[in-house]
N, CA, C and O atoms as a GROMACS GRO file, in nm:
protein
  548
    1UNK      N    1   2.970   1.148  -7.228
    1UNK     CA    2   2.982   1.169  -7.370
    1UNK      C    3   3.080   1.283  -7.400
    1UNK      O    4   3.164   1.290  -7.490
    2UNK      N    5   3.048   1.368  -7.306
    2UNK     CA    6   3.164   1.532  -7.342
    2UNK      C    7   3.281   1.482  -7.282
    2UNK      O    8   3.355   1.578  -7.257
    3UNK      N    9   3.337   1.365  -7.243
    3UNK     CA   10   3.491   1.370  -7.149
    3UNK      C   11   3.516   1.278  -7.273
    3UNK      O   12   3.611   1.307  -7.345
    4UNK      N   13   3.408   1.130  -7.314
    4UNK     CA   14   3.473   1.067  -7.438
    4UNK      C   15   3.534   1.129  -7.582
    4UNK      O   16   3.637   1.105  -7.645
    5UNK      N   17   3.417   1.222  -7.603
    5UNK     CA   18   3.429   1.299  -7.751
    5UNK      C   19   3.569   1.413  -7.760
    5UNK      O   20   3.642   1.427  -7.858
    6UNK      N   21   3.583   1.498  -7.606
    6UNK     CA   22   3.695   1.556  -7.565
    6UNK      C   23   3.838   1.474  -7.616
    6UNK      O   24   3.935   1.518  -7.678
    7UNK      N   25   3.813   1.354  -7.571
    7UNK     CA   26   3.950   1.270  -7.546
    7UNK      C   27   3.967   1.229  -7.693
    7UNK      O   28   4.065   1.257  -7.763
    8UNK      N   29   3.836   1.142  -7.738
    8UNK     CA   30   3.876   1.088  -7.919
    8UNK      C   31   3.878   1.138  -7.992
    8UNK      O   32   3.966   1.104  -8.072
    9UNK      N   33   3.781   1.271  -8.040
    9UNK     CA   34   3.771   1.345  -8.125
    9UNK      C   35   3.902   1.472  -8.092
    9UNK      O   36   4.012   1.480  -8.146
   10UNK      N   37   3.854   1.543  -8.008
   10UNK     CA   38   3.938   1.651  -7.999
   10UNK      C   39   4.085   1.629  -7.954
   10UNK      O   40   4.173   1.708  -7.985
   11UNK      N   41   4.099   1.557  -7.906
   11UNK     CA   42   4.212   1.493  -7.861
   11UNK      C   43   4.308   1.581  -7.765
   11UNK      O   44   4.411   1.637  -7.800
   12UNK      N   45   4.242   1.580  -7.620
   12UNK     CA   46   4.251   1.639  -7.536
   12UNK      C   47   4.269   1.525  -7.437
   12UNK      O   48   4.192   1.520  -7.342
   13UNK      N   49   4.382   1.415  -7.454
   13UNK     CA   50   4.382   1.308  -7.392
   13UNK      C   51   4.380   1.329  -7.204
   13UNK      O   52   4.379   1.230  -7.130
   14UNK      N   53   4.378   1.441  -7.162
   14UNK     CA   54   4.368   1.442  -7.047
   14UNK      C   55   4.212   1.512  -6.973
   14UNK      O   56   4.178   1.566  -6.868
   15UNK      N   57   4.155   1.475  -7.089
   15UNK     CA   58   3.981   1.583  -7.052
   15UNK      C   59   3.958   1.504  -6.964
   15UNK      O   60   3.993   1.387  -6.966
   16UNK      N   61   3.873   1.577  -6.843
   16UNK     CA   62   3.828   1.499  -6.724
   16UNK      C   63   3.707   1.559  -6.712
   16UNK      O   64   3.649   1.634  -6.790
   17UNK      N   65   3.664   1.502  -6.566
   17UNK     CA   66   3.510   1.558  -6.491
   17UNK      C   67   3.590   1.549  -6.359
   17UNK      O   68   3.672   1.469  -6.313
   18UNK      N   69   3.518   1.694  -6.306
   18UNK     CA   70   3.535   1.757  -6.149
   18UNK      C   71   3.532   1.677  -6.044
   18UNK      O   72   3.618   1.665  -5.958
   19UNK      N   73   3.385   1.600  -6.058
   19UNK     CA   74   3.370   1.480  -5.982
   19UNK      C   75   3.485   1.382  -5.990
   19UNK      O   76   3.484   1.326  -5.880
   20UNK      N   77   3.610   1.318  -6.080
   20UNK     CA   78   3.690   1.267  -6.051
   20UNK      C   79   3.827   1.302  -6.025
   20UNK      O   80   3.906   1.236  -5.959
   21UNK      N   81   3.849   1.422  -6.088
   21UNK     CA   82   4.014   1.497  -6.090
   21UNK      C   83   3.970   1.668  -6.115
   21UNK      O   84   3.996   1.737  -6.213
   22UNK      N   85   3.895   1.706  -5.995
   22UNK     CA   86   3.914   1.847  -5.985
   22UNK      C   87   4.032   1.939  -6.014
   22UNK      O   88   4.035   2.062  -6.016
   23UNK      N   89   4.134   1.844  -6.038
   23UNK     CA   90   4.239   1.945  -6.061
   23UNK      C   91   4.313   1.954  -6.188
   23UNK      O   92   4.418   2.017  -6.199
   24UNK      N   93   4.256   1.888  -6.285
   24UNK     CA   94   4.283   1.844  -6.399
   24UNK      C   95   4.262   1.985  -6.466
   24UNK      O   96   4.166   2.060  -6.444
   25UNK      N   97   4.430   2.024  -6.607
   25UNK     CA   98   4.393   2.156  -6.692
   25UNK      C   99   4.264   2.123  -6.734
   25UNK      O  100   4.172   2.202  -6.712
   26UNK      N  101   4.241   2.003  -6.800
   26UNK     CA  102   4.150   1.957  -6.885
   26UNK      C  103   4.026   1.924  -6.844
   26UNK      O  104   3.974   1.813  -6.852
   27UNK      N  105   3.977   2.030  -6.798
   27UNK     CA  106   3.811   2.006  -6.708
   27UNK      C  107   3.727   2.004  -6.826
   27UNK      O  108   3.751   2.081  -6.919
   28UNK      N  109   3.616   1.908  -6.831
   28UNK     CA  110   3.559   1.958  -6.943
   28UNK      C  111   3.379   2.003  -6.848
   28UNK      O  112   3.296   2.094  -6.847
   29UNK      N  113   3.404   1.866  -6.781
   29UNK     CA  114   3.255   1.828  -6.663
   29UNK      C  115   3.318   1.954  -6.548
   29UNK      O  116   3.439   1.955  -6.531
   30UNK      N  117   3.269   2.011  -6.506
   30UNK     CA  118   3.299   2.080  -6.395
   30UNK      C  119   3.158   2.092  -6.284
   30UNK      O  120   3.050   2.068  -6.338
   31UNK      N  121   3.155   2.125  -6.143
   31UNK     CA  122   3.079   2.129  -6.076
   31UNK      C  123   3.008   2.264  -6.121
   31UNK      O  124   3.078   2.357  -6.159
   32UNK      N  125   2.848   2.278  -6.115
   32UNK     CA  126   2.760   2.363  -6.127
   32UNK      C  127   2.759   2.471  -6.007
   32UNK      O  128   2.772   2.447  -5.887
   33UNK      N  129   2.744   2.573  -6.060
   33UNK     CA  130   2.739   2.680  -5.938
   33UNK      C  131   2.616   2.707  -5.852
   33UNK      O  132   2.603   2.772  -5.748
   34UNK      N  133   2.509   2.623  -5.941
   34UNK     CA  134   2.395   2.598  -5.844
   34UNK      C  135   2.364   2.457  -5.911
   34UNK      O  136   2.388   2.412  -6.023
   35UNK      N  137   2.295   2.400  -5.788
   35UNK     CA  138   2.308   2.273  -5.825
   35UNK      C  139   2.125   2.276  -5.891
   35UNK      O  140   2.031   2.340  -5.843
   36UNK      N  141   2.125   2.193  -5.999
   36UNK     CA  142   2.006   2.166  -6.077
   36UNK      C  143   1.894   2.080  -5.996
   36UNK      O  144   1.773   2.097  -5.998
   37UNK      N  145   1.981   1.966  -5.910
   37UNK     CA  146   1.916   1.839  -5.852
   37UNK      C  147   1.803   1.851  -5.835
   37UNK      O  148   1.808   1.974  -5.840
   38UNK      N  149   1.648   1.822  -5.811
   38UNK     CA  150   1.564   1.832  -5.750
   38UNK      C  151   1.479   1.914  -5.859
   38UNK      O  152   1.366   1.946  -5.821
   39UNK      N  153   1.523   1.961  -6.012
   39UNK     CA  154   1.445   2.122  -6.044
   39UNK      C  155   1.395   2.098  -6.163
   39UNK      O  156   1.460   2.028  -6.242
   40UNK      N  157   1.292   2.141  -6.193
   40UNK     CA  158   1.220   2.121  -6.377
   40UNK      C  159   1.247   2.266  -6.460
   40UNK      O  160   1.199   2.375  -6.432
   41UNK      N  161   1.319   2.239  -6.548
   41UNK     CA  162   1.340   2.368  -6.607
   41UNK      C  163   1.307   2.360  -6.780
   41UNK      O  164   1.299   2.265  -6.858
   42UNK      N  165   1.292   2.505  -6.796
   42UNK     CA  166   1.262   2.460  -6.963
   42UNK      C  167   1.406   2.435  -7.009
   42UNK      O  168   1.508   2.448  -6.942
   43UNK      N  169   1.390   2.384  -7.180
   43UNK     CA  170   1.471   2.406  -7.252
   43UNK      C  171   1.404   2.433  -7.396
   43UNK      O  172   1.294   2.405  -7.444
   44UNK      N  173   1.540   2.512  -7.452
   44UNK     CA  174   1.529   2.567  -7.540
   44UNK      C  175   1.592   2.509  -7.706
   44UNK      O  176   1.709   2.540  -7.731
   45UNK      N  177   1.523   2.438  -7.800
   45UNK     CA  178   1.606   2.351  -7.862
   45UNK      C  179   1.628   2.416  -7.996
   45UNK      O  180   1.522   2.446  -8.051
   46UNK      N  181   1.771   2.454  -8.084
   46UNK     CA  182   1.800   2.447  -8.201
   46UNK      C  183   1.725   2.472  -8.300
   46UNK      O  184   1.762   2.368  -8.353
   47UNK      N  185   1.631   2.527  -8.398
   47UNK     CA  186   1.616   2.484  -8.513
   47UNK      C  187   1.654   2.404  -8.616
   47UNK      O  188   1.750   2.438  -8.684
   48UNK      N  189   1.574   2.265  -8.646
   48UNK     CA  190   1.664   2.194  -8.734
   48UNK      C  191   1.753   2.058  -8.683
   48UNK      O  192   1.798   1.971  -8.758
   49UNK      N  193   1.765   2.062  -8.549
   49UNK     CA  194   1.828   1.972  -8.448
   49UNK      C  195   1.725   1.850  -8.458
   49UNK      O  196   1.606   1.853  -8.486
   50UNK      N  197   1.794   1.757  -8.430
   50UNK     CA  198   1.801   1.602  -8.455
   50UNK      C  199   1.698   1.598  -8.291
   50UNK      O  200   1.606   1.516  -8.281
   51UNK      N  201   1.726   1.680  -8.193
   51UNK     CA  202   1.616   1.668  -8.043
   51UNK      C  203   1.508   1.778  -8.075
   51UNK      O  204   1.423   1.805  -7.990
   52UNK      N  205   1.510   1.825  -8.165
   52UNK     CA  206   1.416   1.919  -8.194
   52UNK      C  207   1.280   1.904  -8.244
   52UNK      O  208   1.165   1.940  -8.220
   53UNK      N  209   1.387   1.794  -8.371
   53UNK     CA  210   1.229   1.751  -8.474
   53UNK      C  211   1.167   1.590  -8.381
   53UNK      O  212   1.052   1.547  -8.391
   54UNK      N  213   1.274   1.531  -8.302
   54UNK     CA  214   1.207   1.396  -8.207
   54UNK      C  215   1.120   1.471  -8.098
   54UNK      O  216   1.022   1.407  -8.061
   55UNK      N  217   1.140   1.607  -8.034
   55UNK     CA  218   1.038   1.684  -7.957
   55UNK      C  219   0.892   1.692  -8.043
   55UNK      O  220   0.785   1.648  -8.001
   56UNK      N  221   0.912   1.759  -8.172
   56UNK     CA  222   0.854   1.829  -8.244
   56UNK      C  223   0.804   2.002  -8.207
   56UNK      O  224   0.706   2.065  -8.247
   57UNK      N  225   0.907   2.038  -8.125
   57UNK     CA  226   0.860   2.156  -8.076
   57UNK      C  227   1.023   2.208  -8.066
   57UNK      O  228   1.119   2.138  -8.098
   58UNK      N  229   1.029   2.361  -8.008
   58UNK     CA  230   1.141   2.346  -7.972
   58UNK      C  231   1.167   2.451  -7.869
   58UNK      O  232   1.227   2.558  -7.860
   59UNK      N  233   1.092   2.371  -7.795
   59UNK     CA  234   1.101   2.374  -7.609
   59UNK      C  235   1.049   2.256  -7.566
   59UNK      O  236   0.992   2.163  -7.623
   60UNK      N  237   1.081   2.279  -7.456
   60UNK     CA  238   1.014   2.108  -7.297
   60UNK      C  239   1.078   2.187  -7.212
   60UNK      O  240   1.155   2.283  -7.222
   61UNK      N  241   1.027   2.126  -7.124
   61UNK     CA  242   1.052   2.103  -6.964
   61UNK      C  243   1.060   1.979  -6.973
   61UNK      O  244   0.991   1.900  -7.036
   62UNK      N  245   1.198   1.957  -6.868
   62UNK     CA  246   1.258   1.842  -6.836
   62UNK      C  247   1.349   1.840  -6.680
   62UNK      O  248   1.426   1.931  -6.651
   63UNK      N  249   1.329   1.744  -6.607
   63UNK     CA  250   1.402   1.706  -6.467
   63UNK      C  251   1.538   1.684  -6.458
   63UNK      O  252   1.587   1.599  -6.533
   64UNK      N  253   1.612   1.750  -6.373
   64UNK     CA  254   1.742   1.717  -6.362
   64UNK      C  255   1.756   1.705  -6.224
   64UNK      O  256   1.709   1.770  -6.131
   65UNK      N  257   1.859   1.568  -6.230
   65UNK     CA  258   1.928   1.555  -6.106
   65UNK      C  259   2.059   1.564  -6.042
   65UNK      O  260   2.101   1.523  -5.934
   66UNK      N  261   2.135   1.658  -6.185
   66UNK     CA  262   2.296   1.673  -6.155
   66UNK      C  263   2.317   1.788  -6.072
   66UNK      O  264   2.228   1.869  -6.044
   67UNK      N  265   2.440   1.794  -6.034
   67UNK     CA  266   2.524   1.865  -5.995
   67UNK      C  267   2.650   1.966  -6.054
   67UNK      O  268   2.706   2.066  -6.008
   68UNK      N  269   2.666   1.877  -6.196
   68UNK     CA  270   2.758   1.889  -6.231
   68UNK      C  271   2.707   1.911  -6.427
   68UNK      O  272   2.609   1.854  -6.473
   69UNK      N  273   2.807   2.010  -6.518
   69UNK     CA  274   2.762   1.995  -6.623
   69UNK      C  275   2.907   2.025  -6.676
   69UNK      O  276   3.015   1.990  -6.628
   70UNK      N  277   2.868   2.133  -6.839
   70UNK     CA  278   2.953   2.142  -6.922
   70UNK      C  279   3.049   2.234  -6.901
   70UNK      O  280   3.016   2.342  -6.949
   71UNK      N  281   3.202   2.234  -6.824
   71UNK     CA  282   3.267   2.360  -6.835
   71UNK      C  283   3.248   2.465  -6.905
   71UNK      O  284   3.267   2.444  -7.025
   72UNK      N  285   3.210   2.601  -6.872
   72UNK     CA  286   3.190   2.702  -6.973
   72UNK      C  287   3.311   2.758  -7.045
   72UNK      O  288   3.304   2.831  -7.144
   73UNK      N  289   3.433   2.714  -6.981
   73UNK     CA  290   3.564   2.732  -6.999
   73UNK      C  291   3.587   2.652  -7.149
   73UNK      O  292   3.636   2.713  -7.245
   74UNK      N  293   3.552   2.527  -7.157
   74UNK     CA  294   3.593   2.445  -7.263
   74UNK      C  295   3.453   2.444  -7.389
   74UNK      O  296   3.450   2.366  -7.483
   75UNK      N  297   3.366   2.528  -7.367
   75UNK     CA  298   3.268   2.574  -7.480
   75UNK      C  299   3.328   2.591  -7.631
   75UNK      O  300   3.299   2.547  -7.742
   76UNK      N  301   3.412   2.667  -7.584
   76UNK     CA  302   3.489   2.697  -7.766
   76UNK      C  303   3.562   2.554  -7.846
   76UNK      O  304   3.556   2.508  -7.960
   77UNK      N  305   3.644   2.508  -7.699
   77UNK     CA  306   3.685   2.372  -7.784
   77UNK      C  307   3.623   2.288  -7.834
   77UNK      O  308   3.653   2.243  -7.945
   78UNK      N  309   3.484   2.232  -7.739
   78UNK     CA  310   3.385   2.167  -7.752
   78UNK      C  311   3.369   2.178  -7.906
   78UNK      O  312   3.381   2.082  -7.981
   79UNK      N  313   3.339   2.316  -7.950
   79UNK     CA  314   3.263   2.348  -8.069
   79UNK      C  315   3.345   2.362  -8.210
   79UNK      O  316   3.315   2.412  -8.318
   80UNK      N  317   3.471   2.290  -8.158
   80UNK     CA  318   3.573   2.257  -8.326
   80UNK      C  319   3.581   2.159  -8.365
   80UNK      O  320   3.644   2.122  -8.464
   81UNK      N  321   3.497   2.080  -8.271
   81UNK     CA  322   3.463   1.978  -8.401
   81UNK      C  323   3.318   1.942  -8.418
   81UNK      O  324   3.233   1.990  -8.342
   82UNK      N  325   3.280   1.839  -8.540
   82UNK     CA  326   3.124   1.839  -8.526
   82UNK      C  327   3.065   1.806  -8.439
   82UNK      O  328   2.960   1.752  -8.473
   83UNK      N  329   3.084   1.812  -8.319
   83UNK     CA  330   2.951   1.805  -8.166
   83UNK      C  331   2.900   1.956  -8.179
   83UNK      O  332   2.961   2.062  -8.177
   84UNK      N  333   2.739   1.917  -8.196
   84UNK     CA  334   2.649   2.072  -8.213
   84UNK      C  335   2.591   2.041  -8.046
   84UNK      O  336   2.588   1.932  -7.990
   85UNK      N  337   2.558   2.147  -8.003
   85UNK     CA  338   2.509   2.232  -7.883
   85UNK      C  339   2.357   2.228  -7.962
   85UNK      O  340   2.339   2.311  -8.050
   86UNK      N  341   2.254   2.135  -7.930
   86UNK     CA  342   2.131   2.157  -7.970
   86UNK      C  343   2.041   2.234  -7.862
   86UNK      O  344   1.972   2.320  -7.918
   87UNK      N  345   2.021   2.228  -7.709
   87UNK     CA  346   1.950   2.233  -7.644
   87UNK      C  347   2.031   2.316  -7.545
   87UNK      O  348   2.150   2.293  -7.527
   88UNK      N  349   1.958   2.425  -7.473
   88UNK     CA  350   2.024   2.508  -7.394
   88UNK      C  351   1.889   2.538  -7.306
   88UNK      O  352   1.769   2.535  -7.333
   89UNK      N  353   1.956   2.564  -7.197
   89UNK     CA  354   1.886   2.653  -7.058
   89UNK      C  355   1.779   2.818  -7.074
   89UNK      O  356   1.765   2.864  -7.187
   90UNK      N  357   1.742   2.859  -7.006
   90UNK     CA  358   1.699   2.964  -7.052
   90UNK      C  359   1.808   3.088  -7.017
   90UNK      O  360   1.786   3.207  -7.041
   91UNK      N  361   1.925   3.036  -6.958
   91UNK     CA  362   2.049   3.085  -6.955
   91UNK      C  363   2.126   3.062  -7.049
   91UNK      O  364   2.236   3.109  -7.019
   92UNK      N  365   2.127   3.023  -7.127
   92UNK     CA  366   2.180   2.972  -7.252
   92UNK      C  367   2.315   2.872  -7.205
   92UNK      O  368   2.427   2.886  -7.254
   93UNK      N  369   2.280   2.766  -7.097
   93UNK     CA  370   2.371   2.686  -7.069
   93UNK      C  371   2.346   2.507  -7.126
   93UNK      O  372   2.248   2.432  -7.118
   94UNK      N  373   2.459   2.492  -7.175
   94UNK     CA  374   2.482   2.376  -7.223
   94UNK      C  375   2.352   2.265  -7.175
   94UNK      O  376   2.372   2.222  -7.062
   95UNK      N  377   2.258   2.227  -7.223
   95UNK     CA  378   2.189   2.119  -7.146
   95UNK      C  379   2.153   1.999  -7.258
   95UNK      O  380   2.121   1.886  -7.223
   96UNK      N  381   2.163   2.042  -7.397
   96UNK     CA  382   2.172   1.906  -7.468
   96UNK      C  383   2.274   1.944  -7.600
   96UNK      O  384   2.295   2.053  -7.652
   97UNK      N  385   2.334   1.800  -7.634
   97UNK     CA  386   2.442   1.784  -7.761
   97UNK      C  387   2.395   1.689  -7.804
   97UNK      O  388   2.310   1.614  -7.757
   98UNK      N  389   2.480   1.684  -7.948
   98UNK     CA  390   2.425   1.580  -8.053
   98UNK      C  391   2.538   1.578  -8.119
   98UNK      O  392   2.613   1.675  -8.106
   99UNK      N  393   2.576   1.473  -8.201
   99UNK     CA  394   2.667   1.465  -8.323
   99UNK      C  395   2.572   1.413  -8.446
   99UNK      O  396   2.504   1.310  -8.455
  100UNK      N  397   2.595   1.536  -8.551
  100UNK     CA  398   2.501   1.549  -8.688
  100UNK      C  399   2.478   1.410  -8.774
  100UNK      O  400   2.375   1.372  -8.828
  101UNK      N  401   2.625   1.337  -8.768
  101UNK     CA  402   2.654   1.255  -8.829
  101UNK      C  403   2.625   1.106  -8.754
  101UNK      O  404   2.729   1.040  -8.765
  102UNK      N  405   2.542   1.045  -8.696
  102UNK     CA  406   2.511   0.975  -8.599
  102UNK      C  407   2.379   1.023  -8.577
  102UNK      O  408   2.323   1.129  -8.549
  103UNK      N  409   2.339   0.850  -8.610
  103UNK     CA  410   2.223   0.800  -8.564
  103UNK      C  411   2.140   0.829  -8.480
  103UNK      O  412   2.019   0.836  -8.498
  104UNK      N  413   2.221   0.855  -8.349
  104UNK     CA  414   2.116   0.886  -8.249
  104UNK      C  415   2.252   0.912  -8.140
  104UNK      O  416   2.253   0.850  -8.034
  105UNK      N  417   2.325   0.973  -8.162
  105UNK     CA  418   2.434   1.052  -8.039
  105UNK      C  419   2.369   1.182  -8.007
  105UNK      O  420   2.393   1.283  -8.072
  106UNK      N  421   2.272   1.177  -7.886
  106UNK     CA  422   2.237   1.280  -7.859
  106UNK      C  423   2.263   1.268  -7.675
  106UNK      O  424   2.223   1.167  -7.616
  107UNK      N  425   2.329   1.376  -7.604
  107UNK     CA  426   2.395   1.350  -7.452
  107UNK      C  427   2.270   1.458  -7.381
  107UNK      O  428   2.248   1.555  -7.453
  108UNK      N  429   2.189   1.455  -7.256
  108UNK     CA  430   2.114   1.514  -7.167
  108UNK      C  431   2.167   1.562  -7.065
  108UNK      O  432   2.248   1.493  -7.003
  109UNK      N  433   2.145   1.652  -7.036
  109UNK     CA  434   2.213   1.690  -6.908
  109UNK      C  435   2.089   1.660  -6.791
  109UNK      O  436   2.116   1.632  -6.675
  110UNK      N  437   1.948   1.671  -6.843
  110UNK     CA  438   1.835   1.573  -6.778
  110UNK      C  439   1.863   1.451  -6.774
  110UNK      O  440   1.972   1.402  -6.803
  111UNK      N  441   1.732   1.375  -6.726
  111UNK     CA  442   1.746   1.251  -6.744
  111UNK      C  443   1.653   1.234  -6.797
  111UNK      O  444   1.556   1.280  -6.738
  112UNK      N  445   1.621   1.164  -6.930
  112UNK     CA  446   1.434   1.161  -6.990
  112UNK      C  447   1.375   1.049  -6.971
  112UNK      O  448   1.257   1.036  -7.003
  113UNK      N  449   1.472   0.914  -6.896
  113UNK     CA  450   1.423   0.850  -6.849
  113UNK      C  451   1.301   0.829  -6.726
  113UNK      O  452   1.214   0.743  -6.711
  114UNK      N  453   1.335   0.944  -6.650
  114UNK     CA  454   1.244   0.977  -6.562
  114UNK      C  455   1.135   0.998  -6.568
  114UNK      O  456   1.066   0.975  -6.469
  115UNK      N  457   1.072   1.057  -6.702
  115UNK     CA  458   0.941   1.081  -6.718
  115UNK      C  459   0.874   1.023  -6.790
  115UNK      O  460   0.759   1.061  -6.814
  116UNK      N  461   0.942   0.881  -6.862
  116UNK     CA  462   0.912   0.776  -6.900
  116UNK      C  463   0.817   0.656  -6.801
  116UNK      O  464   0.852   0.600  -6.697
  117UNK      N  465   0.686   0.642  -6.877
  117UNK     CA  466   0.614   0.555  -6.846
  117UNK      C  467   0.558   0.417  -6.972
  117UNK      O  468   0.524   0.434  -7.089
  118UNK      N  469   0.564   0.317  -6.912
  118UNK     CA  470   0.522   0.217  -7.022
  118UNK      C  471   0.348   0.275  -7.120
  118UNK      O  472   0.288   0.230  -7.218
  119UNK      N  473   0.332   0.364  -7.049
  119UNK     CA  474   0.172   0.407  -7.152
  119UNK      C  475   0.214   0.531  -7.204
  119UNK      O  476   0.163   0.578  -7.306
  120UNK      N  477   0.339   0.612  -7.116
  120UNK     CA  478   0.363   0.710  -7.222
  120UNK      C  479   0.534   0.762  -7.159
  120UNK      O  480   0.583   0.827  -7.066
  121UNK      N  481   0.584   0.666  -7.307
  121UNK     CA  482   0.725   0.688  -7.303
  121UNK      C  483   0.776   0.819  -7.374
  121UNK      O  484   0.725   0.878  -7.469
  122UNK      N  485   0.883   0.847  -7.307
  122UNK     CA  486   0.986   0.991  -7.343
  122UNK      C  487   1.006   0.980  -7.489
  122UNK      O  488   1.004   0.867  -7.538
  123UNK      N  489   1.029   1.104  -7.580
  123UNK     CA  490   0.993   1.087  -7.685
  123UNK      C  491   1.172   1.067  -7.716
  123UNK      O  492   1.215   1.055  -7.830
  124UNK      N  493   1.240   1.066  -7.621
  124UNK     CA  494   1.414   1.052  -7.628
  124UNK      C  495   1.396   0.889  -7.627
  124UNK      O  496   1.466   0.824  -7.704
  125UNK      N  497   1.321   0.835  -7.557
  125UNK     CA  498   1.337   0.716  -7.502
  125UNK      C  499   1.298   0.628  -7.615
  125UNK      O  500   1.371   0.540  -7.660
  126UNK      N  501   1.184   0.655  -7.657
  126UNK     CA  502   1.127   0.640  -7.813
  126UNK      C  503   1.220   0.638  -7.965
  126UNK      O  504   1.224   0.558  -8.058
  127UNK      N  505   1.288   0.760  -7.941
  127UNK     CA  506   1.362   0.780  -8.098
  127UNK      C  507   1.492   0.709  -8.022
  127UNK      O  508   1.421   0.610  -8.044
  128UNK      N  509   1.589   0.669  -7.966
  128UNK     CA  510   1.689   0.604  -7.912
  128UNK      C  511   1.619   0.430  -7.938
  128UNK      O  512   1.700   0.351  -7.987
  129UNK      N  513   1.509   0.387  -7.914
  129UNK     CA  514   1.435   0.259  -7.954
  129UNK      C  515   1.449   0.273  -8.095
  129UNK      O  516   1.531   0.208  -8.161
  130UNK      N  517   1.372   0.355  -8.142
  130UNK     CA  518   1.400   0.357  -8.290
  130UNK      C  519   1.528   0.313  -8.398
  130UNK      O  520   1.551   0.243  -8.497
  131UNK      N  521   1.588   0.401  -8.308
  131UNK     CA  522   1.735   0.405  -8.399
  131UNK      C  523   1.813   0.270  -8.360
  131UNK      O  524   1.908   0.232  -8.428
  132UNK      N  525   1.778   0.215  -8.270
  132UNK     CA  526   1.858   0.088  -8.232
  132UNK      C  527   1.783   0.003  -8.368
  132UNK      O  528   1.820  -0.036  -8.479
  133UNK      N  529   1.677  -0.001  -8.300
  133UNK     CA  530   1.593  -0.088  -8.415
  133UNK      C  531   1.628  -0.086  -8.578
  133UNK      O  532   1.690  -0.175  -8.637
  134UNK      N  533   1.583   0.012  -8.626
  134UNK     CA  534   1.649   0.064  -8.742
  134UNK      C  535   1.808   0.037  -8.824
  134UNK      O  536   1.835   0.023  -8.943
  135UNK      N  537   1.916   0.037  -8.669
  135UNK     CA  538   2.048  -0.022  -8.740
  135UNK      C  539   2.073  -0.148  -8.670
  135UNK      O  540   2.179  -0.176  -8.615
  136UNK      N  541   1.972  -0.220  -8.675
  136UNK     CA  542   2.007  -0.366  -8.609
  136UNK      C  543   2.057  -0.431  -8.742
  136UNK      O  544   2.028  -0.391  -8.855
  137UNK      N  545   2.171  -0.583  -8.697
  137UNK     CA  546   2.187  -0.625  -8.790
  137UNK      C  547   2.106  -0.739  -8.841
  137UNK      O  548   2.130  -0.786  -8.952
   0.00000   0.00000   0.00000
């Protein structure tokens, strides 16, 4: 979502991720300096955020299995246009985005699929059902 929105919105036609062109000016994905894989960490969500009020809280703990996240380098660009930074680390690192204007554009740096069960689904997994539902034609 951050290499698409980089490229259409901001128009940074050469934004990449580490994992494919480490050598690219235009890093936006870069490799993590410790890797997350394997780890449950809190997060910390926004006031007012679109993952905030679908939490109803604004914290969780949530599983990650990357390696890789948001260049801290490209933070400022990120943030000139409307993509909001809803959800952060207890480091205050990038771990969820949203666009205000949209339905349900919200990007994880978790996966909330994971803690999804058919008797008790992710409440991401839930409001993403919703919103499909909702703008069906």
């Amino acid at each position: 979502m951050v290499i698409e929105y980089a490229r259409n919105v901001l128009d940074f036609k050469d934004a990449q991720h580490a994992e494919y062109d480490p050598t690219v000016s235009s890093l936006f994905i870069s490799k993590l300096t410790c890797s997350l894989a394997g780890r449950d960490m809190q997060l910390n969500f926004v006031p007012g955020s679109q993952v905030a009020e679908i939490y109803g809280s604004l914290s969780a703990k949530e599983s990650y299995y990357c390696n890789f996240g948001v260049n801290p380098d490209c933070i400022d660009e990120l943030k000139q246009g409307p993509l909001n930074v809803s959800g952060s680390d207890a480091e205050g690192e990038i771990r969820v985005i949203e666009h205000p204007d949209h339905p349900f554009f919200i990007g994880t740096l978790f996966v909330p699929q994971a803690r999804s069960t058919p008797d008790r689904p992710h409440p991401l997994v839930t409001a993403f059902l919703g919103a499909v539902v909702g703008h069906a034609i």
